[in-house]
C-alpha positions in Angstrom: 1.8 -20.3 1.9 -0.6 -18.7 4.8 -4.1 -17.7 3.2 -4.4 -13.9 3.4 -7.5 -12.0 3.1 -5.8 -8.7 1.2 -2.8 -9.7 0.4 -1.8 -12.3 -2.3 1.8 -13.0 -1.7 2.0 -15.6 -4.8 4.4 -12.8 -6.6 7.2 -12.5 -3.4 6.7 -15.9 -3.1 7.9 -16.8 -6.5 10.8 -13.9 -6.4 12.0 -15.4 -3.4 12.3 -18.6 -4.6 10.6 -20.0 -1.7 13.5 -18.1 0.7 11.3 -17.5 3.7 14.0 -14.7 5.0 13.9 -12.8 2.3 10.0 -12.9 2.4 9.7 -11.3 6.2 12.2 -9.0 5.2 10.5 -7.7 2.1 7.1 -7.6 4.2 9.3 -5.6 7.5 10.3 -3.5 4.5 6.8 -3.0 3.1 5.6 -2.2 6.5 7.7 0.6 7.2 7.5 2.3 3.5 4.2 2.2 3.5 3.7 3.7 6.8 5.9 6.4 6.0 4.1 7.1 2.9 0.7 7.2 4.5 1.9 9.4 7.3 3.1 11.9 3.9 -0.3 11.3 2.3 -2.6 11.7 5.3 -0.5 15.7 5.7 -0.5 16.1 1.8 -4.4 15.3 1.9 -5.0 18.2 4.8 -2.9 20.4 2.6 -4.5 19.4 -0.3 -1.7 18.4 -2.2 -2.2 17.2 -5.3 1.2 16.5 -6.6 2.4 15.1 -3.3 -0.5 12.6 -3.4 0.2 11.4 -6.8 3.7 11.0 -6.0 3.2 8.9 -2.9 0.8 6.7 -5.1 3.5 6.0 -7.9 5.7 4.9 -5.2 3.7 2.9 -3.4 2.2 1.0 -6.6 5.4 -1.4 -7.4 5.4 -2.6 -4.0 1.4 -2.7 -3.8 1.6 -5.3 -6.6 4.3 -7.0 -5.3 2.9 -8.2 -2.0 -0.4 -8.6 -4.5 -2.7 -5.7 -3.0 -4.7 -6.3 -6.4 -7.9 -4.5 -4.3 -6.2 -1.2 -4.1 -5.1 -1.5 -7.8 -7.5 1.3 -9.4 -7.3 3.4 -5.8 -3.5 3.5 -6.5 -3.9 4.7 -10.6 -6.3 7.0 -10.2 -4.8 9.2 -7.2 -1.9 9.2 -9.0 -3.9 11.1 -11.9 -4.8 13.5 -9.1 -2.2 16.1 -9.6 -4.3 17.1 -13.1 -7.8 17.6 -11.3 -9.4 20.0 -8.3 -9.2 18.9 -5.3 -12.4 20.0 -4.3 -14.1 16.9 -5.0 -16.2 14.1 -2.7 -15.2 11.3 -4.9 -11.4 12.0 -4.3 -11.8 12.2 -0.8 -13.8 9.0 -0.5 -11.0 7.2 -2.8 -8.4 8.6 -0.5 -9.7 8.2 2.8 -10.5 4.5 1.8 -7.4 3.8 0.1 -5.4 5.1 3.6 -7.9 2.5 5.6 -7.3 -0.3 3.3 -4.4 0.3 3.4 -3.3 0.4 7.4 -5.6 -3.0 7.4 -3.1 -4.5 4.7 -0.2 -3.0 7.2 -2.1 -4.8 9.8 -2.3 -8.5 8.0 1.2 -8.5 7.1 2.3 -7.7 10.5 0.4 -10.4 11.9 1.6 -12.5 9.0 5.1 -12.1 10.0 4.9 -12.0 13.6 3.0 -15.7 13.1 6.5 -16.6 10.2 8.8 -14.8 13.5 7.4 -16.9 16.4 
């Protein structure tokens, strides 16, 4: 398995049985979730959201593990806390603007990673 610098993909792997179909297609699936989540978080941040955000973040954790996103990990626990704290806080802003970068470069590497698995 291709060496991946945010990703550990040990866990699909191993689901997969080594079924390198089933792999892209979880990743193709992966992709397009978790662009369609962030596009949710980035509006529920500008409203200010708290509930939305917290939401988005227990959805996206299952499949964060699975594709081994083990660098996001606390990001993804403690915005979903979120909906029990203000919003007007620099900290929670920081840890959501950085987990919505970290998380289009993770978009980004398994894109690449299955265009490489495609060609």
């Amino acid at each position: 398995m291709e060496k991946l610098r945010l990703c550990n993909l040990a866990k699909l792997e191993s689901m997969s049985n080594g079924n390198s179909d089933f792999i892209i297609k979880m990743i193709h699936s992966f992709i397009y979730n978790t662009t369609t989540a962030l596009d949710e978080f980035k509006s529920s941040i500008e409203a200010k959201d708290l509930m939305t955000l917290s939401k988005i973040a227990h959805k996206l954790k299952p499949s964060f593990d699975i594709m081994g996103v083990h660098s996001l990990k606390d990001q993804i626990l403690r915005i979903e806390q979120y909906e029990r704290e203000p919003f007007e806080n620099d900290e929670m802003m920081a840890i959501c603007n950085h987990f919505m970068e970290k998380s289009v470069e993770v978009i980004d590497e398994l894109t690449e990673y299955n265009n490489n698995k495609e060609a």
